[in-house]
C-alpha positions as CSV (number, residue, x, y, z in Angstrom):
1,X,41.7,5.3,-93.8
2,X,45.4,4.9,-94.2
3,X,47.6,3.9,-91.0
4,X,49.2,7.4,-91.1
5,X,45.9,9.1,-90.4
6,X,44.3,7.1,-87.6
7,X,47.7,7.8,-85.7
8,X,47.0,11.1,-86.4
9,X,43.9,11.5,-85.1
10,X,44.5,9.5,-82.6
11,X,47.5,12.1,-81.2
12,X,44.9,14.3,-81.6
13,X,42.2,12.5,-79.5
14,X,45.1,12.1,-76.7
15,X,46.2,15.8,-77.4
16,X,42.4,17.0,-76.5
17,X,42.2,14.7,-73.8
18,X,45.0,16.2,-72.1
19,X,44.1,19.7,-72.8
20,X,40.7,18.4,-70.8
21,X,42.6,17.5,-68.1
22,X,44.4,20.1,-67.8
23,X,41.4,22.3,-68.1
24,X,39.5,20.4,-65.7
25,X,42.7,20.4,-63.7
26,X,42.8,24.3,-63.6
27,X,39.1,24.5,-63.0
28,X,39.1,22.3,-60.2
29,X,42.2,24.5,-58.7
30,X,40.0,27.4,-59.1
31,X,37.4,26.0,-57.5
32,X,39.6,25.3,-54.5
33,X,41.0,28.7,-54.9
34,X,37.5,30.1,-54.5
35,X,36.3,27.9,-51.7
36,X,39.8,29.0,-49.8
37,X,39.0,32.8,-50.3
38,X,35.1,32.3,-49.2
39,X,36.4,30.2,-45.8
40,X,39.2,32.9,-45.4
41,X,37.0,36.2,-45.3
42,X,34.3,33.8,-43.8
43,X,37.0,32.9,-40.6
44,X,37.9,36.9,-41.2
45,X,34.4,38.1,-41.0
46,X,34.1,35.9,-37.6
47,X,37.1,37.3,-36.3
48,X,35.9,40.7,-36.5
49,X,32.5,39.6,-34.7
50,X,33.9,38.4,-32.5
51,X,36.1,41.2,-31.9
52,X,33.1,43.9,-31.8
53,X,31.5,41.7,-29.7
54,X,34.0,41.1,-27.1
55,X,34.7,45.5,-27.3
56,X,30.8,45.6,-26.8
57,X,30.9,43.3,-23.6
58,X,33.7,44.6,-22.7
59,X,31.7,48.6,-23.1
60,X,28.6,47.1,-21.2
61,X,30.7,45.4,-18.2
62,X,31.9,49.0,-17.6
63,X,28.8,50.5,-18.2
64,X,27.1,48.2,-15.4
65,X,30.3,48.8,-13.7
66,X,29.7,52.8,-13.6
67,X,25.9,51.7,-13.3
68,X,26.3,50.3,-10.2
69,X,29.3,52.9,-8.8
70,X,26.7,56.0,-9.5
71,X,24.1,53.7,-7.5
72,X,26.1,53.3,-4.7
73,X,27.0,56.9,-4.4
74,X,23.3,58.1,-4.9
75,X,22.4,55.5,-1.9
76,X,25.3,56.5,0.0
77,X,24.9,59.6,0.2
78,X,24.8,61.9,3.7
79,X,21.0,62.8,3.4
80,X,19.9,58.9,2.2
81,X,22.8,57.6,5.2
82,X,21.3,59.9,8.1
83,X,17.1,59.2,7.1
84,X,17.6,55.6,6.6
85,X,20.2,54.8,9.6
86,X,17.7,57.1,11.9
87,X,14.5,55.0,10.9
88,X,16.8,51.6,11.5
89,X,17.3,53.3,15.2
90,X,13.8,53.9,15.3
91,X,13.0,50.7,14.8
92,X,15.6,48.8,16.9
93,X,14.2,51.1,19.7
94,X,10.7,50.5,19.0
95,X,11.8,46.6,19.2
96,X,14.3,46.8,22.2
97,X,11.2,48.7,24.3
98,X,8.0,47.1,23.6
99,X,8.9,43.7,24.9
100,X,9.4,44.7,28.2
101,X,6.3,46.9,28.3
102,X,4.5,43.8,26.7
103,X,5.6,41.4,29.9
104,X,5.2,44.0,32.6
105,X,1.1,44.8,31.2
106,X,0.7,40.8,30.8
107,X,2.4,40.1,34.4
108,X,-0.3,42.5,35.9
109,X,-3.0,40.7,33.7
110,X,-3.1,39.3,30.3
111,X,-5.7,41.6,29.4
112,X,-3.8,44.6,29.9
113,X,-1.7,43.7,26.8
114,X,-3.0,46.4,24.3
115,X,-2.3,48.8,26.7
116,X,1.1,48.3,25.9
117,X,0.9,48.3,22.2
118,X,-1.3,51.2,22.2
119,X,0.8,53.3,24.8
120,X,3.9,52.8,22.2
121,X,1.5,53.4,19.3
122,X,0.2,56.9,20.2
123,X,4.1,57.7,20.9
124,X,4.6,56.8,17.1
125,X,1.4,58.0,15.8
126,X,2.1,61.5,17.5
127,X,5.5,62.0,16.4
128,X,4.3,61.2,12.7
129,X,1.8,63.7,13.5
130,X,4.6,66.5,14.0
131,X,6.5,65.1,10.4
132,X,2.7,65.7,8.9
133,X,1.9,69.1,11.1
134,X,5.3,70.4,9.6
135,X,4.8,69.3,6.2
136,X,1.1,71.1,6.0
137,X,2.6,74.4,7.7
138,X,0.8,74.1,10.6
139,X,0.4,76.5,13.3
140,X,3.4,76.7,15.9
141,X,0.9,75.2,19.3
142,X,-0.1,72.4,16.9
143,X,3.3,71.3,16.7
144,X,4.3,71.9,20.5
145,X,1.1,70.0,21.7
146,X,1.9,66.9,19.3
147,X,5.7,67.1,20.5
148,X,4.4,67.5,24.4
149,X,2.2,63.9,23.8
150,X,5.0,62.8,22.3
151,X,7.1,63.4,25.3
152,X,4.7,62.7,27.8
153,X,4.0,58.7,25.9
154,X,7.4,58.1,25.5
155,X,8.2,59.1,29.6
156,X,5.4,56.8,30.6
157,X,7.0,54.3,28.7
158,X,10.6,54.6,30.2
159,X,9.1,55.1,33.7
160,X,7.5,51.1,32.9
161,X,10.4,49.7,31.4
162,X,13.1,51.4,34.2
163,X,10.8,49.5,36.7
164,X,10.5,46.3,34.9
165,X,14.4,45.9,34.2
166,X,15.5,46.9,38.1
167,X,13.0,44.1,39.1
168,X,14.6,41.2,36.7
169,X,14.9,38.0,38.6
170,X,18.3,36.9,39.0
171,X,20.4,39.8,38.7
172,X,22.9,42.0,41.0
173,X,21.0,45.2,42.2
174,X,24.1,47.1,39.8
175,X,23.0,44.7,36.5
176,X,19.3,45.2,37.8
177,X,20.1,49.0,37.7
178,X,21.9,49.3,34.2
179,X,19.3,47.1,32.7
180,X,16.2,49.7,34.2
181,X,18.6,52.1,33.1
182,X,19.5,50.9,29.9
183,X,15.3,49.9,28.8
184,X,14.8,53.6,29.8
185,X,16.9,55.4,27.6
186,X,16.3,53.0,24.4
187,X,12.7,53.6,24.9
188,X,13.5,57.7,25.1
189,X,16.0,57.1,22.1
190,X,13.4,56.3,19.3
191,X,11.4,59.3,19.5
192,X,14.3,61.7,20.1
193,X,16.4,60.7,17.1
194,X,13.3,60.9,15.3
195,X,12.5,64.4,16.2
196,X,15.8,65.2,15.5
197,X,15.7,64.3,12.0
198,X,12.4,65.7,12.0
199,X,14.2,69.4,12.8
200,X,16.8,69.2,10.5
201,X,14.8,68.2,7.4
202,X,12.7,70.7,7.9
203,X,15.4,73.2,8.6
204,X,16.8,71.8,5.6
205,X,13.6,72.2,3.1
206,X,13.8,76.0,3.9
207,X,13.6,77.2,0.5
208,X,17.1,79.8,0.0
209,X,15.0,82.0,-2.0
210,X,12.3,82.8,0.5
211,X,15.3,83.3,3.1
212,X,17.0,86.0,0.6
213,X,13.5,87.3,0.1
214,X,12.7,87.9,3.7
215,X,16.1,89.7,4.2
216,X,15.0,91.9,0.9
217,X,12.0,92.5,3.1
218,X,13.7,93.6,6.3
219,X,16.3,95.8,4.2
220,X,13.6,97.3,2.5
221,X,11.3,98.4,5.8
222,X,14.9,99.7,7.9
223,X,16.0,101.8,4.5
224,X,12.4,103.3,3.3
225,X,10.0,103.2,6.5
226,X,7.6,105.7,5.3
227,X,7.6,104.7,1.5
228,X,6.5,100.8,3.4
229,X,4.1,102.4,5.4
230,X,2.3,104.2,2.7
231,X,2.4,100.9,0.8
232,X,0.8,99.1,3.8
233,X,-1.9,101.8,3.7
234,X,-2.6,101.8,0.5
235,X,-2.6,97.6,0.1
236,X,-5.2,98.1,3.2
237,X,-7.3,100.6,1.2
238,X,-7.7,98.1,-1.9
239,X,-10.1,95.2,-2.1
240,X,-8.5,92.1,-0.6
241,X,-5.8,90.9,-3.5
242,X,-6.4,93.4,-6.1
243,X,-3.0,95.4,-5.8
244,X,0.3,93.6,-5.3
245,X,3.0,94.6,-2.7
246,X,5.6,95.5,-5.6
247,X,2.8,97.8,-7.3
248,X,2.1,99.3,-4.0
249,X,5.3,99.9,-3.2
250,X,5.9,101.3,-6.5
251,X,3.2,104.3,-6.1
252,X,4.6,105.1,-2.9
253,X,7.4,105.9,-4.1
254,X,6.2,108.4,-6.5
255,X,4.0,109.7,-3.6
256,X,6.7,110.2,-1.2
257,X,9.8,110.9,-3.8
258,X,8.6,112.3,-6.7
259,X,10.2,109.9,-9.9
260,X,7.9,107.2,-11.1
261,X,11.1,104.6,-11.4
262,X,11.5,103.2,-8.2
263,X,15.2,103.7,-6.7
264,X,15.2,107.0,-8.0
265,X,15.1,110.9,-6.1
266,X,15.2,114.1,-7.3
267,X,18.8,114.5,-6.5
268,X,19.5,111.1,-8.3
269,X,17.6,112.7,-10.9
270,X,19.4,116.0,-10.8
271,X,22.8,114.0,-11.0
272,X,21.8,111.8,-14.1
273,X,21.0,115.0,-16.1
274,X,24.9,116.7,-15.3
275,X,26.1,113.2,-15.9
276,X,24.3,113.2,-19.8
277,X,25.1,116.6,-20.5
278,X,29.2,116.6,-19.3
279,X,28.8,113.6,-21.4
280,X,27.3,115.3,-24.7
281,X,29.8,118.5,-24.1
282,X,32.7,116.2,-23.8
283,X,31.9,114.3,-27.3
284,X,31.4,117.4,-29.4
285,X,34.1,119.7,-30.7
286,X,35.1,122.5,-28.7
287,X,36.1,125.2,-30.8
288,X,38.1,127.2,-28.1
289,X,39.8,124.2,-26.8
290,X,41.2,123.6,-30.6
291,X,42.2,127.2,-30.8
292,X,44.0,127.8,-27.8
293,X,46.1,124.1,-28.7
294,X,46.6,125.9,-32.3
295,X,48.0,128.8,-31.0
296,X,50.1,127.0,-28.1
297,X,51.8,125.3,-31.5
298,X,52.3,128.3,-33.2
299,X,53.9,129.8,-30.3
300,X,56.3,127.1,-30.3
301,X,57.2,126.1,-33.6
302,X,59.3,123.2,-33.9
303,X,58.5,121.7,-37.3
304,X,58.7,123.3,-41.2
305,X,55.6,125.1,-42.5
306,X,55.4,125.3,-46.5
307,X,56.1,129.4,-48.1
308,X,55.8,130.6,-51.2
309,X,56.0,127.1,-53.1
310,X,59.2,126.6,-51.3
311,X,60.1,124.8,-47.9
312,X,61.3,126.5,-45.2
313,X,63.0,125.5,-42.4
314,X,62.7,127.0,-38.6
315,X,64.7,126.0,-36.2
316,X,65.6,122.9,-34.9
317,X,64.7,121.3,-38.4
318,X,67.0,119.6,-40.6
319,X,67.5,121.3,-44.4
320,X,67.3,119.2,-47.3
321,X,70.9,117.2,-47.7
322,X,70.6,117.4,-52.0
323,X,68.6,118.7,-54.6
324,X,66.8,115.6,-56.0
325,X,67.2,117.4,-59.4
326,X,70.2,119.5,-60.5
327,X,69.8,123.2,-62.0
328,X,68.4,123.3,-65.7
329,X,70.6,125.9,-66.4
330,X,74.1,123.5,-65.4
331,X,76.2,122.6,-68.6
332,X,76.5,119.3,-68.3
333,X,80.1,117.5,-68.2
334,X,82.4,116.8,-70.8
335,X,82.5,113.1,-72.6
336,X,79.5,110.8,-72.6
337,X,76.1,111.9,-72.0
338,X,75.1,110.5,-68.2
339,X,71.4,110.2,-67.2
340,X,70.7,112.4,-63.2
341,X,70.4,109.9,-61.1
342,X,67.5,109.0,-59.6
343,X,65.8,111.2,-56.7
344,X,66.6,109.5,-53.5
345,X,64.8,109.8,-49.9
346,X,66.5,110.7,-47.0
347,X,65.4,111.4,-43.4
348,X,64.7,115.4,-43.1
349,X,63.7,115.9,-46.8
350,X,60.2,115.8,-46.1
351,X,58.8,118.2,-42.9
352,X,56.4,116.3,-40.5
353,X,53.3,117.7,-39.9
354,X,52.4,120.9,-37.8
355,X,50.9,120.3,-34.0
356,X,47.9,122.6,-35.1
357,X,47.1,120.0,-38.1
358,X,47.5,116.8,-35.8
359,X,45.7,118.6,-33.2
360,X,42.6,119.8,-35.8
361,X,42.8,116.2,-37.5
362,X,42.6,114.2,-34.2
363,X,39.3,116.5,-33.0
364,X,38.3,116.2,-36.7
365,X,38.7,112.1,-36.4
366,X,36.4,112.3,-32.7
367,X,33.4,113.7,-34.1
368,X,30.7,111.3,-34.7
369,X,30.0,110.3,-38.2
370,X,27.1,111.6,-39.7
371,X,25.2,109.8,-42.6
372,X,23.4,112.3,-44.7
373,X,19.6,111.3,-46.1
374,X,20.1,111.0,-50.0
């Protein structure tokens, strides 16, 4: 190997070492490239969590937030405020009064300490009665008879604490006097308030439907007393539960009116047939009315009627201004041949239609269209 060629290939060796550089070079670049894309969309992709997840928190903090506002209102509403405020002054009365029973029974003798609870207890369990007598529809004296234990428990019970607060050791006769006075009316307070509430929710559980019903009722029996009477009779005359009130009521009024269709009379009846037929006269043609417009028309003519081929005009009606085509029989001018000119419109050439055709077309245009059976 001659000295030429070993430096040769050794250029080359150096040449394809630093074309493996370089390629390793770029490759590793690449690589770097790659691994800065992958961390980009990977710090992109977090971003975006992120930022749906902080939107979502942000969704469900005023979703608890609205939660939370539609739970206050439902608990604070006027109905949920007056029942649970009146049971928290039941309560506080029920605890402000049996104290003082409590000491005045055990000052007489210890043993005499469930009269006191059971004296306040039949109050309670009586006015709980009424809540339960109204809820069942009770008769009225049940109610009353609860309501009069009710009263008579809870007087017993002011009468005893009114005694045992004037008699308080160690207090002016005027603090001795508003304290008798004050244990009295506490004790009265609890079952009043609750009797109250008691009243209005039932007043308030009236259904509005059985009140607009009853009114039906009453209008009913004050406008049609005999056709209700005969309906009473004949509701008597069935077996127990067999024929309604409505079906009743229904065949006494054909017994006492005549029409089946309740509501109706013969000179409701009467009326609805003059009703139907004006209305079937006034939707078919009337052949006099249509002549008498006709000749009304012809009587005063105020527009052109065709003759003979030819258009004549009446009065008050324009003539036509030109001939839209000259004579046949004209020579025609000296010097180059000229083409007529064209036929051109002008207001009057044409007559507008008679009052006796728009009349016959408009009553032609109102009859019903009839579809013949091919």
């Amino acid at each position: 190997m001659s000295l030429s060629t070993y430096r040769q290939e050794q250029r080359a060796d150096q040449a394809a070492t630093a074309e493996q550089r370089r390629l390793d070079a770029a490759a590793a670049e690449e690589r770097r490239a790659e691994r800065r894309r992958a961390e980009d969309e990977r710090a992109a992709r977090l971003r975006d969590q992120a930022r749906v997840d902080k939107a979502a928190d942000r969704a469900g903090r005023k979703e608890r937030r609205q939660e939370r506002a539609e739970r206050r209102r439902e608990s604070l509403t006027p109905e949920r405020v007056y029942r649970n405020g009146t049971l928290g002054l039941v309560v506080a009365s029920g605890l402000a009064s049996l104290p003082a029973q409590i000491m005045h029974f055990i000052g007489i003798h210890p043993v005499l300490l469930t009269v006191a609870l059971g004296l306040e207890g039949a109050a309670w369990v009586m006015a709980a009665g009424v809540a339960y007598a109204d809820e069942r529809q009770a008769p009225v004296w049940v109610r009353w008879m609860l309501r009069v234990l009710v009263a008579a428990c809870a007087a017993f019970a002011a009468s005893i604490n009114y005694g045992y607060g004037r008699h308080l050791p160690g207090l002016s006769p005027s603090d001795a006097s508003a304290a008798g006075w004050g244990l009295a009316a506490v004790t009265v307070l609890g079952p009043v308030v609750f009797e109250i509430r008691q009243w209005v929710s039932t007043l308030a559980a009236v259904d509005v439907q059985a009140r607009a019903e009853r009114k039906h009722a009453a209008r009913r029996r004050r406008h049609h007393r005999k056709v209700v009477r005969i309906a009473s009779r004949l509701i008597s005359a069935a077996p127990f539960g067999t024929l309604a009130a409505e079906d009743a009521f229904g065949r006494a009024w054909g017994i006492v009116h005549g029409p089946a269709t309740v509501g109706m009379t013969p000179g409701l009846e009467r009326r609805a047939v003059k009703s139907s037929t004006l209305l079937k006269e006034a939707q078919q043609p009337n052949a006099e009315h249509i002549g008498r417009r006709i000749r009304a028309g012809l009587e005063r003519p105020q527009f052109v009627l065709p003759d003979a081929g030819n258009v004549v005009p009446l009065h008050r009606e324009k003539p036509q201004v030109a001939n839209q085509v000259p004579p046949a029989d004209e020579k025609p001018a000296k010097g180059p041949r000229r083409r007529p000119a064209p036929p051109r419109r002008r207001k009057g050439d044409t007559p507008r239609f008679h009052p006796a055709a728009k009349v016959a077309a408009a009553d032609t245009a109102r009859r019903p269209a009839v579809t013949a059976n091919v």
